[in-house]
N, C-alpha and C positions, 0 to 999 in steps of 0.2 A: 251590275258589272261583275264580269268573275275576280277574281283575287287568288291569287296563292302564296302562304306563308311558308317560308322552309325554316326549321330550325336544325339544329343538333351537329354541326359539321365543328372542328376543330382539330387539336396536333396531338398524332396521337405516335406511338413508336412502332415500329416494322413489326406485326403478328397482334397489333391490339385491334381492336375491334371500337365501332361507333354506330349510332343509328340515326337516322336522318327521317326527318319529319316534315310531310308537307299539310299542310293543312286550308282547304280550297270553300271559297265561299261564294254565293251568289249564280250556283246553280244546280245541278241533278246530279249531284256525286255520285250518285250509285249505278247510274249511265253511264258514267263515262272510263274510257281508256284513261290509265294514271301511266305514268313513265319516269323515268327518271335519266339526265343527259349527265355527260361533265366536261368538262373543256379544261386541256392540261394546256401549261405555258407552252406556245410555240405548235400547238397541235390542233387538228380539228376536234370540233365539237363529236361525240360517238354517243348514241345509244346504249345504254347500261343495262336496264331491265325495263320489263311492261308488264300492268297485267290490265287484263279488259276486267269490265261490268261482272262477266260470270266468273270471275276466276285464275284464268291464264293466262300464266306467265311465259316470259321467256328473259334470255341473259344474255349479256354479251359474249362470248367464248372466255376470255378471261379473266371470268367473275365467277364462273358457272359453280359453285359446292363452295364459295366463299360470301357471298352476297343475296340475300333473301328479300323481293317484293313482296310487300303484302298490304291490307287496305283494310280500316275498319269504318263501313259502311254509314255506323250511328253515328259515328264523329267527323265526318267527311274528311278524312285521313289518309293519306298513303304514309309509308315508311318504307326506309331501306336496312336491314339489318346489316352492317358490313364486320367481316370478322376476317381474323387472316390479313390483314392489312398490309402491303406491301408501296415501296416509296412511288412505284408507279400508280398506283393512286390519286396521288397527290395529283389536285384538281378543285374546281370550281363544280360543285352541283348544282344542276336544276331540276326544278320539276316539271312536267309541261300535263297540264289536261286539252282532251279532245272531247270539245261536246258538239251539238249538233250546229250552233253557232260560229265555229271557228276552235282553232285552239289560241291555248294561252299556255304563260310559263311566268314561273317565279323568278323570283330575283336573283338565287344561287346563293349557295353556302360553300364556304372554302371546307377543304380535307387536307390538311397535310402529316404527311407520313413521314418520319426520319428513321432515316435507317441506325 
């Protein structure tokens, strides 16, 4: 059964930075698309960042030179670096993997931001 853990989300002030951690178990991490969603009060769920199996990445427009995907393969890991933190942020994270099964997603970790 796949599993995904997120840690790292909590309150941080306008321009601070936080890293979010997913961590997936019970199948081919190093296959798979890693992504990361967040769902603000009253808004839809958006697409934040991805990166596939080889490498690439992509961002949402208003994350882009603020927020870094990346993935450590040996630990079946994704993370999100976010810095520059703005109250619009403030949000519910998820992670979601894509394998050849289906996808799956984590539980979500809160971020909130005060101005």
């Amino acid at each position: 059964q796949v599993q995904l853990v997120e840690s790292g989300g909590g309150e941080v002030q306008a321009g601070g930075s936080l890293r979010l951690s997913c961590t997936v178990s019970g199948s081919i991490f190093r296959l798979n698309t890693m992504s990361w969603y967040r769902r603000a009060p009253e808004k839809q769920r958006e697409l934040v960042a991805t990166i596939t199996s080889g490498g690439i990445t992509n961002y949402l427009d208003s994350v882009k030179g603020r927020f870094t995907i990346s993935r450590d393969n040996a630990k079946n890991t994704v993370y999100l670096q976010m810095d520059g933190l703005k109250p619009e942020d403030t949000a519910v994270y998820y992670c979601k993997t894509i394998t050849s099964g289906g996808q799956y997603w984590g539980q979500g970790t809160q971020v909130t931001v005060s101005s």
